[in-house]
N, C-alpha and C positions, 0 to 999 in steps of 0.2 A: 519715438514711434510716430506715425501719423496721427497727425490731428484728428480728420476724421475718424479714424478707427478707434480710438482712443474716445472719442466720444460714443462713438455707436457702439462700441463696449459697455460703456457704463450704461448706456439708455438704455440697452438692451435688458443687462442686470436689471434695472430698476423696473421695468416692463416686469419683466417676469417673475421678480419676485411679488410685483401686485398682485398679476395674475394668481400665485401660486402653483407656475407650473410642477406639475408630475417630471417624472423620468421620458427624458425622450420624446415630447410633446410637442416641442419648439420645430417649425416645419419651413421647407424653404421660403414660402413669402412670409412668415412674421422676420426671418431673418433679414430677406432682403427688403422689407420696410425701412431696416435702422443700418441698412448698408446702400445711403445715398451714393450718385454716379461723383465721382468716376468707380468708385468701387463697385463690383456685380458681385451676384452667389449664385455659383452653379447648382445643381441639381446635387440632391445626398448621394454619397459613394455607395456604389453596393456592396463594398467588400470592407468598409470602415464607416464607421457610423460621425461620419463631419461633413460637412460642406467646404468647395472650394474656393477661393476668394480671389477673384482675377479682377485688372483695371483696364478700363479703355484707353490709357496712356500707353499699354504693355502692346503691341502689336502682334509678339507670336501668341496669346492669348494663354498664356502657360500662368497655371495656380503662381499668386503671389504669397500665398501662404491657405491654412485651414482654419475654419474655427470650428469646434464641437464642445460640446459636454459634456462634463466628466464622466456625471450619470449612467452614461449611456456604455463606457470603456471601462469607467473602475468603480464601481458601485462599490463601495467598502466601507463599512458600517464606522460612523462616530462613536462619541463617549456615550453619548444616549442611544445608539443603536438605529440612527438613519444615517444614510450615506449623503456626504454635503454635495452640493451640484454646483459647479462653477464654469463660467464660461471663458475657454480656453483658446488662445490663438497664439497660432504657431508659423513662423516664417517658410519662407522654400528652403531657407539652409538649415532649416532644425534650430533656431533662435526663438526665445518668448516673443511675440508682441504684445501682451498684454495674460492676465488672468484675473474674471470680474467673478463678484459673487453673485449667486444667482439665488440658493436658497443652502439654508441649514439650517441644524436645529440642536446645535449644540449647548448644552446649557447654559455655561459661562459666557457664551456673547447673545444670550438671549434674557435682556432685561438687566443680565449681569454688569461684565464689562461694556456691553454694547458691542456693536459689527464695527465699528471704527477702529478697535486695533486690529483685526482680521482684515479688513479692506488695506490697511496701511502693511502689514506682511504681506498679502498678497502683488501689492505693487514692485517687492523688488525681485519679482520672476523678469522685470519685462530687461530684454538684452542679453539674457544667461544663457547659452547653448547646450541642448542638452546632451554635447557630447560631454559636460563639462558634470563631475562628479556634485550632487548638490548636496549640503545636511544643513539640519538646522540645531542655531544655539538653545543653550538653556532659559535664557533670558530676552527680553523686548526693552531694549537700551534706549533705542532711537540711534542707532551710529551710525548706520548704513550695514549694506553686503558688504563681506570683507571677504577676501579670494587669498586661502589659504595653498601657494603653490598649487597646485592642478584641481584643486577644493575647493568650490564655491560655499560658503559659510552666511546663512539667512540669520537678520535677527528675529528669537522666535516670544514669545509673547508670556510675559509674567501672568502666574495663576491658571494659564492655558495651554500648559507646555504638550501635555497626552492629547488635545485636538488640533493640534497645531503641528504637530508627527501624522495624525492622521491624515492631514490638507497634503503635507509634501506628499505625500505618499501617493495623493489621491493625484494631484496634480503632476506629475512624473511617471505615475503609472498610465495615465491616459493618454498624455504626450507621446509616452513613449509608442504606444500602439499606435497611433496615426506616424509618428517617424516611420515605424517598420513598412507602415503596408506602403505610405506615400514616397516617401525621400531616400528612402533607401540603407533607409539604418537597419542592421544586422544585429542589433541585442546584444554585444558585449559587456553593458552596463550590468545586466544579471550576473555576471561572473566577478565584477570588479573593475579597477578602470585599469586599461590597458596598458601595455610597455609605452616608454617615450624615447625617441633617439637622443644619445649624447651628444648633442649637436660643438659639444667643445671637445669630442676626442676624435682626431682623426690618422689614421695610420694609412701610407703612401703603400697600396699594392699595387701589382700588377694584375693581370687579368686570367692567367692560368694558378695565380695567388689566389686570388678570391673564390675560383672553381673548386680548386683542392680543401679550402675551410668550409664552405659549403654556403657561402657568401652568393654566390650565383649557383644556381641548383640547373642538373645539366641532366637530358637525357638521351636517347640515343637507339635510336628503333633501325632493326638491318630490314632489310627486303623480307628473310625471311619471319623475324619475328612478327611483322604486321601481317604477311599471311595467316599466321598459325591464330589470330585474332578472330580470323572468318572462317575458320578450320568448321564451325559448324552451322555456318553460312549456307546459301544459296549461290552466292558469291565465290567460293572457296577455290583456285588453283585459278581465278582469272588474271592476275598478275604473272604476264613471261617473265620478267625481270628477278621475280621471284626464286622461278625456275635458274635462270640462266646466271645469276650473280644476289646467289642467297644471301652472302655477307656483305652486300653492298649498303651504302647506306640510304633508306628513305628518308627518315627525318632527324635531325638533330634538335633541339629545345633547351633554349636556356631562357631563364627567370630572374629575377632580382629586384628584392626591394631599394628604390632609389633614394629615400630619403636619408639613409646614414653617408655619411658625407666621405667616408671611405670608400661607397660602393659607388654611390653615383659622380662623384670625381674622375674614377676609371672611366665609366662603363661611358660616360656624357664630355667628359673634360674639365677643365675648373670653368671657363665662360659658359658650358653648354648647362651644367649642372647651376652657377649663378642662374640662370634664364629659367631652367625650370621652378627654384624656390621662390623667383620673383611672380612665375604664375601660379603657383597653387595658394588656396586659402588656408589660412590657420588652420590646425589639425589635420589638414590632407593627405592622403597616399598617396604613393605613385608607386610605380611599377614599372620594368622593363624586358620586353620580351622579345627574343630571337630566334630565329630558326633558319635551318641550311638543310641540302639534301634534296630530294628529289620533291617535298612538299613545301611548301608555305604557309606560309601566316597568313597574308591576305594578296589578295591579285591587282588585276586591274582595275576590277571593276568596285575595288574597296572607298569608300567615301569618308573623306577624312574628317575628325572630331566626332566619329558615330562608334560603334561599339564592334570588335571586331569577334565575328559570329563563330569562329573553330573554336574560342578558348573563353572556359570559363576559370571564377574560382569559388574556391566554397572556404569556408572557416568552419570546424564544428558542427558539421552539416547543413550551412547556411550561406545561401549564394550571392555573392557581392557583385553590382554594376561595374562594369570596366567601361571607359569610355578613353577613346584618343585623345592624346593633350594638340595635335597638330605641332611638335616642334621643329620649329626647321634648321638641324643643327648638326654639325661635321661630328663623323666619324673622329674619335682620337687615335692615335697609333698603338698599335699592338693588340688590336682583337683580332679574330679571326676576320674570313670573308661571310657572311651573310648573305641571304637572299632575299628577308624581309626581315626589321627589328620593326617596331611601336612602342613608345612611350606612352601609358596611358596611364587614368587617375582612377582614384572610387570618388562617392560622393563626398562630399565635407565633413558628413555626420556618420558617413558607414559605420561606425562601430566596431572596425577592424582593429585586431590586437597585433602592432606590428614584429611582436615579439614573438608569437604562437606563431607554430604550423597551417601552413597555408597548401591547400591542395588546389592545383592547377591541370583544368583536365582537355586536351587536346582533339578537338574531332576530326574524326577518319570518315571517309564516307567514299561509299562505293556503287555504282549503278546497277542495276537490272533490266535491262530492255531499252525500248527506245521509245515507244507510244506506252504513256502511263506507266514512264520506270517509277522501279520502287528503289529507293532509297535505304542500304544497309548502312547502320554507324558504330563507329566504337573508337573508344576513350582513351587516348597515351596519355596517362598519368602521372604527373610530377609532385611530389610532399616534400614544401619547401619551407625550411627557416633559415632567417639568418642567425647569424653567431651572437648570443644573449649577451656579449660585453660590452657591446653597440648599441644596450636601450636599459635606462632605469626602469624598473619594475615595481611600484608603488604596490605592501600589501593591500588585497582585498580591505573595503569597509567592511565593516557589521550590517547588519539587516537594521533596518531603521530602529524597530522595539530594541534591540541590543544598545545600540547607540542610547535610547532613552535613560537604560540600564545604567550604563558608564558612566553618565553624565549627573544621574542623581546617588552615586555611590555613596557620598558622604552621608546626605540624609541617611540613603539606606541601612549603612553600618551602627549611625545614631539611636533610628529606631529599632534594629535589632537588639541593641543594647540595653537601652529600655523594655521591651520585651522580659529578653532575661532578666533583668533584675524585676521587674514588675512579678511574673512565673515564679521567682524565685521565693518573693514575698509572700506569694497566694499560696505556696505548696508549705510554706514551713513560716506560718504568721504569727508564731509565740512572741518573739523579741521585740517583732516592731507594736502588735498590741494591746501587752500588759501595760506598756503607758499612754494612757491616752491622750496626753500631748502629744509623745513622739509619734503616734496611728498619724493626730490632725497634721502634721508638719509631714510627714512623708507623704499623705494622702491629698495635701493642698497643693507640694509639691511636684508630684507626677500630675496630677489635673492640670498644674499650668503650663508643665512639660508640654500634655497634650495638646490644650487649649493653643498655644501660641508656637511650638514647634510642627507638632505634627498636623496642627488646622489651617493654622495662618501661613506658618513658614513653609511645610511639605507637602499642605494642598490635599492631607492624608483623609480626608474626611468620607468617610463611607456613606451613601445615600440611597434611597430608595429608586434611584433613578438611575444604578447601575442593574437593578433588577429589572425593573423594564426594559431598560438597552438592551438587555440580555437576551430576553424573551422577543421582543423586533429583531435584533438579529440573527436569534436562533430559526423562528417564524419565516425572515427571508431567508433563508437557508445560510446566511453567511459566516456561523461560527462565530467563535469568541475571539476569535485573533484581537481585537479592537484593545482587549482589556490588559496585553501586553504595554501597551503603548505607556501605562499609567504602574511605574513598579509601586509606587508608595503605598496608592491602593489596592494593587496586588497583594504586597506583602500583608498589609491590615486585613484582606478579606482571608489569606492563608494562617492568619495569626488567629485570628476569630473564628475560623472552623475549628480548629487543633480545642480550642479553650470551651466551644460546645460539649466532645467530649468529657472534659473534666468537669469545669467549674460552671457551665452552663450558657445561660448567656449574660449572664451580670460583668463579666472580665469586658465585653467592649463598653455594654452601656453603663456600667459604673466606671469605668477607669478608664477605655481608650475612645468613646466617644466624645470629640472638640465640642461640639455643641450642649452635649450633657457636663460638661468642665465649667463651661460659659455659664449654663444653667445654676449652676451649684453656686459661682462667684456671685450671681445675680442674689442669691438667697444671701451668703455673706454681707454682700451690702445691703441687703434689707432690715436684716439684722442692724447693721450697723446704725441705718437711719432708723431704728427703734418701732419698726412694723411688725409685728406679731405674726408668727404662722398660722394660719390655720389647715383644718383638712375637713374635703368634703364629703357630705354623708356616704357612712360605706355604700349605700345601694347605689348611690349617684356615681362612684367611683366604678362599683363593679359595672353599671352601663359604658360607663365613658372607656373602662379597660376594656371591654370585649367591642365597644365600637371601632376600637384602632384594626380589630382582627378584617372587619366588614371593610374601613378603607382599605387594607392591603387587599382583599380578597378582588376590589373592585377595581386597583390600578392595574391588579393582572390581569381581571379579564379586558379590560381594556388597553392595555398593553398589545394583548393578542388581536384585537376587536377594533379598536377605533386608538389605535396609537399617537393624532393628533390632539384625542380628548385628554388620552393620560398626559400628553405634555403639558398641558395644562394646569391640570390638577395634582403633578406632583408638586407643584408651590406650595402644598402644603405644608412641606418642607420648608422651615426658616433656615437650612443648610448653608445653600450657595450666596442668601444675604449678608446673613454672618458671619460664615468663615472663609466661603472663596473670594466673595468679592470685597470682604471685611467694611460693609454696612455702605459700600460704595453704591449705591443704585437707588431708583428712584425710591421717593418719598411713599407710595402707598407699600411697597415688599418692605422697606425698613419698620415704617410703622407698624407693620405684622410684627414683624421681630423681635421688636423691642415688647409690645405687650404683651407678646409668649416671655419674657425674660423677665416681664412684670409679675405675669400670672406665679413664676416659678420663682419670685421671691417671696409669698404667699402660700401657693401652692407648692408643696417641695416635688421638685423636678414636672410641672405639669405637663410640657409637650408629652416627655419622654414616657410617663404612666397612662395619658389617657388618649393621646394623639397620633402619635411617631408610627409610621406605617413600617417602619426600617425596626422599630423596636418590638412591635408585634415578629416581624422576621424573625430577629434574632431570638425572641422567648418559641416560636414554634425551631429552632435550633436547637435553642438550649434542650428541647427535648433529647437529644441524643444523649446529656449530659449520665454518666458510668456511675458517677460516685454520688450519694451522701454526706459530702466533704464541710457541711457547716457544724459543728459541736453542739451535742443537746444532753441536759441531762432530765431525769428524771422527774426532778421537781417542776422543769421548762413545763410553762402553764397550768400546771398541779402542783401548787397554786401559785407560782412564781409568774409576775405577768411584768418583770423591769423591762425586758429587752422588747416585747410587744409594746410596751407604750414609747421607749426610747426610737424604735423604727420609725424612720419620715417614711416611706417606701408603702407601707403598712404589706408587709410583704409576711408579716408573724401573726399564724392566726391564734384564736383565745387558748387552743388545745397546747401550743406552744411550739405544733409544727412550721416549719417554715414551707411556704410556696415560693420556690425557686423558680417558675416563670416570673412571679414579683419584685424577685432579690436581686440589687443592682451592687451587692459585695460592698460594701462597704466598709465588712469587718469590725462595725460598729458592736455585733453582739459575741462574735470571736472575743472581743477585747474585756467585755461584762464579764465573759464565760473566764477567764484567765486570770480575772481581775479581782484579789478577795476584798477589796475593800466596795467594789458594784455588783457584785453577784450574790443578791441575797441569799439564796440556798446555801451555801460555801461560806456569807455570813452567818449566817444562823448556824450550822455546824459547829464550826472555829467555837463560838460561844460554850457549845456542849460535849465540845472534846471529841468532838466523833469524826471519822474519816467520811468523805460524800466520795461516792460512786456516780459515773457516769451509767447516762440510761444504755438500758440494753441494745445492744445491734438487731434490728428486725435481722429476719432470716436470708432477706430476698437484697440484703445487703451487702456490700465487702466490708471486712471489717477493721480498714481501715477509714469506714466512712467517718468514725465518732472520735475516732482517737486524739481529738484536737490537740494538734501537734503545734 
């Protein structure tokens, strides 16, 4: 790439993320501030939102490429729910020259990993044409771009994969709308990437061979049929020849894509057909066109390597530049006579699919008067393909979020699995409970599952700061598409609706939250180093638990309100210290984190009871909760109080009720309840021979809420 551009890139980047520009703010002179001479910036397009970038070295003064803003073409919401802004440059043949960052606000490169793995992915756009299919890997290796047959293959960035789907996207999608409006690209990339010629298969026709397979596509207009065109014309019965020799011929039209090496062999020769592939650029079309008869193609006063004005073509309702190749090259033997043929090209990047149907439309045109004639036109239409055995046809990719899908199948399959067995234990908890070793061994065992698979390893970790994103980009109007991008947390947020339902909200934050895992192991070893629990005063509890309701209430409205204060203050979150960038980032977010993990070998689980704005969430979730489903009997706090004093959660009040906004499942009092040798009531019975009955079903119950099963 240019030095200079390359630099006035980055300056530029770094300008304005001081600045903190807005969307769309960046105006031609701060552009051309950091686009010293020989490089100029012309005035913004008014029909795409970029500037043109021409040099005083270029004499015809033609765009050497554009730069714009992503911002401004693909505003498409990140993980956190702002759309990242990158500034983008694009050559005259549809090639990267560069893509700088300009602003985001993604969580993971904010404070987390840092902009330095992002800046270093975004360096390897520059060189990749975007006719060239792009995706990115699961992982940030450091290997380089690797170019999988017609696949361009980016390395994508560990613990940042769901924003780093959203970059390509954003970066491709905005590209791609300055190609269309400037250079000439036609959008095939929406469909998929196009057919490619077998450039190793070649079959010797002749030239009424190729007409009959439909290899060359041929029409054929008599006198009269071009009459009956203007039949309701102005124009109508002014053609004598019409009258006098209706089946004569006006125009003959033949078409043919040249690049299969069967067709253009014929139609050019084998030197004339070498000379064309030595001039077209990678990827290019060409085309050949001919006509006989009483009309032409082009005249005298045709100017050659310009675009011949009777015939266009379209693709899919989308009209592609023809321009003349100028070749200056014999006839081979065995075609017809002619009266005008051109070889002409598309642009480099058109986005032509040379394997689809191609409509090629003819202009007729006929006069009216002689001072201010008016001008009648109409269409000889040709729908031309060539024969599909002459082009591999790569299927369609998947939509980027699909690809994200594919590529985390294994975690995905993993965590489903866990799931059900997790559901399975929660629906029918007698087996694993009554011993309460076996409860701590399955129970220490899925935490570390979560902790280290679905935190560390899958990135699974639900945050209060997908609820904001949500709300920013529902706010800018842009939907939830974003949260595609991220299956793991998908699934985790579809797994933790379903279990609101049921068991409330204690199924994430006792068992599938990473950070509540962490929390727990923090108490284990405090334990271990012989530090005593304690717990603080209930009123001090009950302020500190309805405080978490106030932070969430306050990240929403500012979510909706002042969206760069909420980014902020979701730090309060020790989430992304912890488990995304697993303790990788600076010293003052670690040293938060660690004293939250202090506090909660002390306090049991203290973020998560008096702090966690995501846990407040999920307890007004768990409101939805159907069932009853923890075991109570009778004696439960009249006057039996084991399981209320055994609760770290303090989620059992003295009645014996349990508050299920409190209860993070633990299954601890399931186990008492099952257990004759800890369930005093069931002891004391046993002693006097008598059978204990479970407490009654209130009314407003199902009655399997008590059945402790």
């Amino acid at each position: 790439m240019n030095p200079v551009l390359r630099l006035t890139l980055a300056t530029l980047a770094l300008v304005a993320a001081c600045l903190s520009a807005v969307a769309g703010d960046l105006d031609r002179e701060a552009v051309a501030t950091y686009f010293p001479p020989p490089l100029q910036v012309g005035e913004k397009l008014t029909d795409i939102a970029a500037w043109p970038i021409t040099s005083e070295l270029r004499p015809d003064g033609e765009p050497m490429g554009y730069v714009f803003e992503s911002i401004d073409l693909a505003p498409i919401p990140g993980f956190e729910g702002t759309p990242i802004n990158l500034l983008v440059a694009v050559d005259a043949k549809g090639s990267f020259l560069d893509v700088a960052l300009l602003r985001q606000h993604e969580p993971v490169f904010l404070g987390g990993l840092g902009e330095e793995p992002l800046k270093a992915f975004l360096t390897q756009y520059q060189g990749i044409s975007l006719s060239s299919p792009i995706t990115v890997s699961s992982r940030y290796g450091g290997t380089g771009r690797t170019r999988d047959g017609r696949r361009v293959v980016l390395d994508g960035v560990t613990k940042a994969t769901a924003s780093i789907r959203i970059i390509n996207q954003t970066v491709l999608t905005s590209a791609l709308a300055v190609a269309r409006a400037r250079l000439g690209f036609a959008g095939g990339a929406d469909l998929g990437p196009p057919a490619t010629v077998r450039a190793d298969l070649y079959e010797p026709l002749d030239f009424q061979a190729l007409v009959k397979s439909g290899a060359v596509g041929h029409l054929r207009l008599t006198n009269a049929e071009v009459e009956a065109l203007y039949a309701d014309s102005d124009v109508a019965g002014d053609d004598p020849e019409a009258r006098s020799d209706p089946d004569g011929t006006f125009i003959e039209l033949w078409v043919a894509y040249l690049n299969v090496p069967s067709i253009g062999r014929t139609l050019l020769g084998d030197e004339g057909y070498d000379k064309l592939k030595w001039r077209l650029d990678a990827g290019q079309h060409a085309l050949w066109i001919a006509t006989a008869g009483r009309e032409t193609l082009i005249d005298g006063s045709f100017v050659r390597g310009t675009s011949p004005q009777k015939l266009t073509l379209s693709q899919g309702g989308t009209p592609f530049e023809l321009r003349d190749l100028d070749l200056d090259l014999r006839q081979p033997p065995g075609l017809p006579e002619f009266n005008s043929q051109l070889n002409v090209a598309l642009p480099p990047i058109s986005g032509l699919d040379p394997g689809g149907e191609m409509r090629f439309e003819f202009s007729l045109v006929r006069k009216k008067g002689f001072i201010l004639p008016e001008f009648i036109y109409r269409n000889a239409t040709i729908d031309y393909r060539a024969p599909e055995r002459w082009f591999d046809r790569p299927p369609p990719p998947p939509p980027e979020w699909l690809q994200a899908w594919q590529a985390r199948q294994t975690e995905l399959m993993t965590i489903v699995a866990a799931l059900l067995l997790l559901f399975t234990v929660l629906a029918r908890p007698r087996w694993i409970v009554e011993d309460a070793r076996r409860l701590k061994a399955f129970r220490l065992g899925f935490l570390a599952f979560t902790l280290g698979y679905i935190g560390w390893y899958a990135q699974g970790q639900l945050s209060i700061v997908q609820v904001t994103g949500a709300i920013k980009s529902l706010n800018a109007g842009a939907g939830l598409g974003s949260f595609l991008y991220d299956p793991v947390s998908l699934l985790m947020i579809a797994a933790t609706a379903v279990t609101f339902f049921i068991w409330g909200r204690g199924t994430f934050c006792g068992w599938l939250c990473p950070f509540g895992a962490l929390q727990e192991f923090s108490a284990l070893l405090m334990r271990w180093l012989g530090v005593r629990p304690r717990r603080l005063p209930a009123g001090l509890g009950r302020v500190l638990s309805r405080a978490r309701y106030g932070l969430l209430a306050l990240l929403v409205a500012l979510a909706a309100l002042a969206p760069q204060l909420a980014e902020r203050l979701v730090e309060v979150e020790p989430f992304k210290t912890s488990i995304t960038v697993a303790f990788d980032r600076s010293w003052p977010f670690v040293a938060y984190a660690v004293l939250l993990l202090a506090l909660a070998g002390i306090y049991y689980k203290f973020f998560c009871r008096y702090l966690c704005p995501l846990g407040a969430m999920m307890a007004l979730g768990g409101k939805l909760r159907l069932l009853a489903w923890l075991p109570r009997r009778q004696e439960c706090g009249k006057p039996c109080q084991r399981c209320r004093h055994d609760c770290a959660y303090d989620a059992i009040h003295v009645s014996g009720a349990i508050d299920y906004d409190d209860c993070f499942q633990c299954l601890d009092c399931v186990g008492i309840y099952h257990d004759a040798d800890r369930c005093a009531p069931v002891m004391l019975y046993r002693r006097k021979g008598r059978q204990l009955q479970p407490a009654p079903v209130p009314a407003s119950q199902p009655a399997c809420a008590t059945s402790g099963r």
